[in-house]
N, C-alpha and C positions, 0 to 999 in steps of 0.2 A: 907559615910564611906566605905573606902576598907576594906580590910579583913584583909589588913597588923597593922589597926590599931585594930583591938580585943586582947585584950590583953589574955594570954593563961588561961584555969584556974589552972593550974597547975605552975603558975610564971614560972621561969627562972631557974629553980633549978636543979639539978641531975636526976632529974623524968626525966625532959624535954627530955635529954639527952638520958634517956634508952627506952623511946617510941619510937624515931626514928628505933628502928632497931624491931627486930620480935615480940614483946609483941606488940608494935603497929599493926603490922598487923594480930594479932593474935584478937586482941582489933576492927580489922574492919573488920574481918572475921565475930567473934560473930556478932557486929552490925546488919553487912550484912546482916547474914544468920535470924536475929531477924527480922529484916525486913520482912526478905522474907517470914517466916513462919504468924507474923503476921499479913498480909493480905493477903498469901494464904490459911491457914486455915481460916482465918477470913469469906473469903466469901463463905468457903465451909459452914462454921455456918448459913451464913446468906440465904444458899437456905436451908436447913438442918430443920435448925429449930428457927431458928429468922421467916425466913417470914411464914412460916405456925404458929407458936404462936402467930403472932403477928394479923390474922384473914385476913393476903395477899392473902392466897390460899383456897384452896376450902375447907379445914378441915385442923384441929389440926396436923394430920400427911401425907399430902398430899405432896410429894416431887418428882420432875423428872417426870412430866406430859406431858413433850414437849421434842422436840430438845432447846428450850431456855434455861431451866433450866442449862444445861451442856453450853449451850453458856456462859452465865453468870460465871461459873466456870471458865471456860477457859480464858474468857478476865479478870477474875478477877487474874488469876494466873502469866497473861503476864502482867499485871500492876504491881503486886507485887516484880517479879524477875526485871522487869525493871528499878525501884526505887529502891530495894534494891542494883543491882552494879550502881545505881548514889549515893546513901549512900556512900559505901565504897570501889568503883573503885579506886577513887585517892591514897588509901595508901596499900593494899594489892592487889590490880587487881580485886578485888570480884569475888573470886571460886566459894566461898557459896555453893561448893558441892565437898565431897571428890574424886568424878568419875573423876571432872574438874583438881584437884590437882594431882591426880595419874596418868592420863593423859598428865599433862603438867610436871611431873618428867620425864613420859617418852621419850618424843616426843619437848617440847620445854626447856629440861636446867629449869626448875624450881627445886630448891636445894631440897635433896633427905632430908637433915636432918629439914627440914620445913616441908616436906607432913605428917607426926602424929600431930606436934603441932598445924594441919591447920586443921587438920580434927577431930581434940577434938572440937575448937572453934566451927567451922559449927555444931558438935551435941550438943554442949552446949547453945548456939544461938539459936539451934532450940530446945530445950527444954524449953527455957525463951518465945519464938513466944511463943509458943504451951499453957503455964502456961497463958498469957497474954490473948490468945483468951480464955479460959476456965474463965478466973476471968470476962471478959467482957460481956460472953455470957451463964456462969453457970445456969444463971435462965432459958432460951429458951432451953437449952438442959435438964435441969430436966424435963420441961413442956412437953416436947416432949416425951420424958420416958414415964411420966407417961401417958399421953395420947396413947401412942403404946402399954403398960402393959411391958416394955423391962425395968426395972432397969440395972443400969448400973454393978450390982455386979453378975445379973447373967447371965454372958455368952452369952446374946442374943440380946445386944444392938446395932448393927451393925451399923445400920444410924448412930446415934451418934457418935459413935466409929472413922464410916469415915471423922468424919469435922476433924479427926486431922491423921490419918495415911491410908495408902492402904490396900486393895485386891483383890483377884480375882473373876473375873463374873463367874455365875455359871453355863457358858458352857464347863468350862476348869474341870468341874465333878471332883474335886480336885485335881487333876493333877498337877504339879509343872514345869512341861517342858515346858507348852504354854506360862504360867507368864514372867518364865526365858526368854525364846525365846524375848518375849516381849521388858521386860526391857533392854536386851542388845541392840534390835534395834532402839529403842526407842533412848535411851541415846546416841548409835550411832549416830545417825542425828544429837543429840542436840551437841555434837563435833563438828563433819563437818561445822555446821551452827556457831558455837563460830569461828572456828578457820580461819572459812571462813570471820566473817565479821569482824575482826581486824589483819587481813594478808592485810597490804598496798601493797604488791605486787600485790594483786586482788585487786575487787574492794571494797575495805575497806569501809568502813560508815564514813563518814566526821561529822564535827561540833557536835561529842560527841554524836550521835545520836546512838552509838552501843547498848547502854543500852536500847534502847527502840529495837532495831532491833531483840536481844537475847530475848524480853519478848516475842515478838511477832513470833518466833522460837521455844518460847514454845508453845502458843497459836495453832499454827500449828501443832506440836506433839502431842497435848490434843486434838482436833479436829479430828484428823487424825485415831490417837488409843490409846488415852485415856481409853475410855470403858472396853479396854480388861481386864487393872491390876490397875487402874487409874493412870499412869503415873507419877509415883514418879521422873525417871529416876534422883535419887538423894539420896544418902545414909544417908544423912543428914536429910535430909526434912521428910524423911522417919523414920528413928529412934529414930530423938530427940523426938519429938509429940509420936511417939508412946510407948517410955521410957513415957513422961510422961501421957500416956493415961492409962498405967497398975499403978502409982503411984496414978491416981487421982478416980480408983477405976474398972476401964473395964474388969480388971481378964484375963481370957486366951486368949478373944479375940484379945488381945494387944499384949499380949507377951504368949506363943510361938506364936500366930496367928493362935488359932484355933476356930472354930466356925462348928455347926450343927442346923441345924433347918429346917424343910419344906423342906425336900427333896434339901439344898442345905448346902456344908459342904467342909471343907478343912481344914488342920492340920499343925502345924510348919511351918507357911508362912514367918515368922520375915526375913526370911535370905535372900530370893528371892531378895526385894527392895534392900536391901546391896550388894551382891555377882553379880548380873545381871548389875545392872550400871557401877560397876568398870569394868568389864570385857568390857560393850558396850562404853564407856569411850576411851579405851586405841584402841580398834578395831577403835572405829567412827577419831581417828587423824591420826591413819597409814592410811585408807581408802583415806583419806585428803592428807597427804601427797602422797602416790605413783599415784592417781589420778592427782593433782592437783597441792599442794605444789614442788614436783618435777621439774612437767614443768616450773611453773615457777622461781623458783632457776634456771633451765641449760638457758631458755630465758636471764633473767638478765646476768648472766656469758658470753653467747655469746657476746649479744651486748653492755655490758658496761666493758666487758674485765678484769673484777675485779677474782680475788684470794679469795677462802676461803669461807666460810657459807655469805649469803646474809641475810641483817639482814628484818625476817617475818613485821615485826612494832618497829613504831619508837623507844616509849620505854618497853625494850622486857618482862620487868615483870609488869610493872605501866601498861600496857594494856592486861595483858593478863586476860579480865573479862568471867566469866562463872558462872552457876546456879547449 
């Protein structure tokens, strides 16, 4: 059976008609971004407090004993984004992060009056991931609570807190500059490397392969400096989860994103993950272009003698995939 014969579940109707244009891609933005949170917090659950409840580790609350433990995040997270723009690349380009949309208003012709209704979807997406890991995994993160004495109402549940939103390690002695610094360079890269590997001018990634290349661009960002602020580098990812992390009971650690305890402590974080990406976002495609994108646009014009913008990929919005 192709695919031409499924029949739609939506018939032939008027619907049909109004998904094609932005509520569709509005429709595989959410998907997307559902995706993406679903199994990256997912596996953040499962070093967290799935495998130490389930009697994997050395105790009840036994987490991050090794350099593995953070491998497993990281590959878990480059699997996640990877599947999530094979989800929903073919109908929105899969942004699944507003840095990727604000970025691509600026720098590649992506329509300015699209980037809010894109970047609702991405936090609403990622508030359903986010709901989704919590109903699947509610029992291991209670067990985990109560086995650390950290209820989740008061103020002190951090572990837990983190399988679904970021913050900062506690060398940045609450500090908000290092975070910032972070997440702009951070997200930076993750640009370069988006814009890098669907620009057929360079050398593109063939036979659909982008989506795994992008996960694995994260995987390298998480690896690299992850640790610092743990690499949201995504406005989305960051805020729906943690929206729904102060709904499902976390209290301030959620939202402003404050926390004290044991000599380690930090105040109104919420905005960092937000503010820091957009900004490394818009930085990381100018870098791209006056580095790289440039030369070769004038290359092309020399030697194929052509007039006007050289078009980055073939098709300029169905490809432009990002996290």
């Amino acid at each position: 059976m192709s695919e031409s014969d499924i029949a739609p579940l939506r018939g032939e109707g008027r619907t049909v008609g109004r998904i094609t244009g932005l509520y569709g891609e509005l429709l595989s933005e959410f998907l997307g971004t559902f995706v993406l949170i679903a199994f990256g917090d997912g596996v953040v659950a499962m070093a967290v407090a799935a495998l130490p409840g389930s009697g994997r580790t050395a105790g009840p609350t036994v987490i991050f004993q090794a350099a593995g433990d953070w491998l497993l995040i990281t590959w878990g997270w480059a699997m996640a984004v990877a599947f999530a723009v094979w989800v929903a690349g073919g109908v929105s380009g899969a942004h699944l992060n507003p840095a990727v949309t604000l970025a691509f208003a600026v720098r590649r012709r992506f329509a300015w009056p699209k980037v809010l209704p894109y970047m609702a979807a991405q936090v609403v997406g990622a508030f359903a991931g986010a709901a989704l890991v919590f109903l699947v995994y509610h029992n291991a993160i209670d067990a985990f609570n109560l086995a650390a004495k950290t209820p989740r109402s008061g103020g002190q549940a951090l572990a837990t807190y983190s399988i679904f939103a970021t913050f900062p390690s506690s060398f940045f002695h609450g500090g908000l500059a290092g975070p910032l610094i972070d997440q702009i360079v951070g997200t930076a890269f993750l640009l370069i490397f988006v814009v890098a590997v669907i620009d057929v001018r360079n050398t593109a990634v063939q036979s659909n392969l982008a989506p795994l290349a992008i996960g694995l661009a994260v995987a390298a960002i998480g690896m690299s400096y992850g640790a610092n602020a743990g690499y949201a580098i995504n406005p989305a990812r960051d805020f729906g989860p943690r929206l729904f992390a102060y709904v499902a009971g976390w209290g301030k650690v959620a939202l402003p994103g404050t926390y004290s305890h044991a000599g380690f402590a930090f105040s109104n974080y919420f905005w960092i993950p937000i503010v820091g990406p957009l900004i490394g976002g818009v930085v990381g495609v100018l870098i791209y272009d006056l580095f790289i994108g440039d030369v070769l646009h004038a290359r092309l014009k020399k030697t194929e003698d052509v007039s006007g913008p050289v078009p980055e990929s073939r098709l300029p919005e169905e490809s432009e995939s990002g996290v």
